[in-house]
C-alpha positions in Angstrom: -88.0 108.0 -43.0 -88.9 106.1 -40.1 -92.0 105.9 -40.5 -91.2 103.6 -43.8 -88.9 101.7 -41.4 -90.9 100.8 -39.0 -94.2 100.0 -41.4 -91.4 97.5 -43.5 -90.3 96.1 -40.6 -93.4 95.4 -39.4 -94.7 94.3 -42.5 -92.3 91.6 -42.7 -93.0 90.7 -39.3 -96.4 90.0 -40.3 -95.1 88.0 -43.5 -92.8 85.8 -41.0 -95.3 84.6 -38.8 -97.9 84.2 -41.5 -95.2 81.7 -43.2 -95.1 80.3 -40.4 -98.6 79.5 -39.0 -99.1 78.0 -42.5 -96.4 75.9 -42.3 -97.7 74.4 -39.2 -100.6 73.9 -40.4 -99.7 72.3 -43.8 -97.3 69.8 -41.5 -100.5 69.2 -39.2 -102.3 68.2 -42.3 -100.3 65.9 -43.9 -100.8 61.8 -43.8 -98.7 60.7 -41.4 -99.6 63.5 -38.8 -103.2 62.6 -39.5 -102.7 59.3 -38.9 -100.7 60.0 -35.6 -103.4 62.2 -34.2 -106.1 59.6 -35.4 -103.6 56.9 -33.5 -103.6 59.0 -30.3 -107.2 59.7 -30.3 -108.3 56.3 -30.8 -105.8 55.2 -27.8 -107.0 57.9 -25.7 -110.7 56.6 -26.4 -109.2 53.4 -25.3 -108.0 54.5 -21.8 -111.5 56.4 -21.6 -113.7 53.1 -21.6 -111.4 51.1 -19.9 -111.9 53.5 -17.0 -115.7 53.4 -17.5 -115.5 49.3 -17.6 -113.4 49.7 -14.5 -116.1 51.9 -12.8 -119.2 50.0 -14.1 -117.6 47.0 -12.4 -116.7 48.8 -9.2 -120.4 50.3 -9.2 -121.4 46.4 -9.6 -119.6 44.8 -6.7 -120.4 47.4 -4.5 -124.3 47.1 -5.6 -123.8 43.0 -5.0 -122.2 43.8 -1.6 -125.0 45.7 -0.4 -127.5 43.3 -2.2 -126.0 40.5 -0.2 -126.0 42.4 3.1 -129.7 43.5 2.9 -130.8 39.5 1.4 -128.3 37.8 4.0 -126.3 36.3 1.9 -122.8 37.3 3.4 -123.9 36.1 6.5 -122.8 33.2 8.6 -124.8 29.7 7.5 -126.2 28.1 9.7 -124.1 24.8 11.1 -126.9 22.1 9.8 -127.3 23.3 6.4 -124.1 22.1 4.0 -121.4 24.5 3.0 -121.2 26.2 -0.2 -120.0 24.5 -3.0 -117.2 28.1 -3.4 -116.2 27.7 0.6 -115.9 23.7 0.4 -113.3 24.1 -2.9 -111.4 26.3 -0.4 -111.6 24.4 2.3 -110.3 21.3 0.2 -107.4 23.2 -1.3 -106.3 24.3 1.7 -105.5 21.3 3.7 -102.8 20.0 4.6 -100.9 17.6 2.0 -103.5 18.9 -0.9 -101.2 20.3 -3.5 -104.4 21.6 -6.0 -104.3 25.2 -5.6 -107.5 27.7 -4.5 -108.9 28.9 -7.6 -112.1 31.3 -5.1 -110.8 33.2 -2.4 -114.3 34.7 -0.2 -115.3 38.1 -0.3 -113.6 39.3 -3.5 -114.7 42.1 -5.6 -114.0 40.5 -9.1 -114.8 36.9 -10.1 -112.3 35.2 -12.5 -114.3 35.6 -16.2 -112.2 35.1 -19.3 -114.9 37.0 -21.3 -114.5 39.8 -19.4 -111.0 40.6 -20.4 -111.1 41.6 -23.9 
């Protein structure tokens, strides 16, 4: 006698949870949850490049910061050549009674380019 129990109960044990993994999986496959998980992969693909784009530029300034070390570009000028175009802009902007604001500033890691911000 409880040997018949115990199989019934256990048999509808087994009937319970196979209901129920079904059920999950029939919600999982219907439109809207597709479309939700299709929605949350695509964002997370998002996130994914924009951290690569963020590296690959990283990786790019660095290289152009070494690249300018080693070819002397970051170095001092020397006093009888003119300035650069980028340094006389700043130095224009930044006197006294000149309202027009500084659009460079030296030595920074990204440069202003609309078609980089997609």
């Amino acid at each position: 006698m409880f040997r018949r129990t115990f199989w019934f109960t256990a048999g509808a044990a087994a009937g319970v949870w196979a209901t129920t993994k079904v059920n999950r999986k029939i919600r999982a496959l219907t439109p809207e949850s597709l479309a939700a998980q299709a929605a949350n992969k695509a964002i997370d693909a998002g996130h994914r490049l924009k951290d690569f784009a963020l590296d690959v530029r990283d990786g790019m300034a660095q290289r152009e910061a070494e690249l300018g070390e080693v070819l002397g570009l970051n170095g001092r000028t020397d006093p009888e050549l003119p300035t650069q175009r980028r340094i006389a802009v700043i130095g224009e902007a930044g006197q006294p009674g000149n309202d027009k604001q500084i659009k460079y500033i030296e030595n920074t890691t990204y440069t202003y380019n609309r078609n980089e911000d997609h």
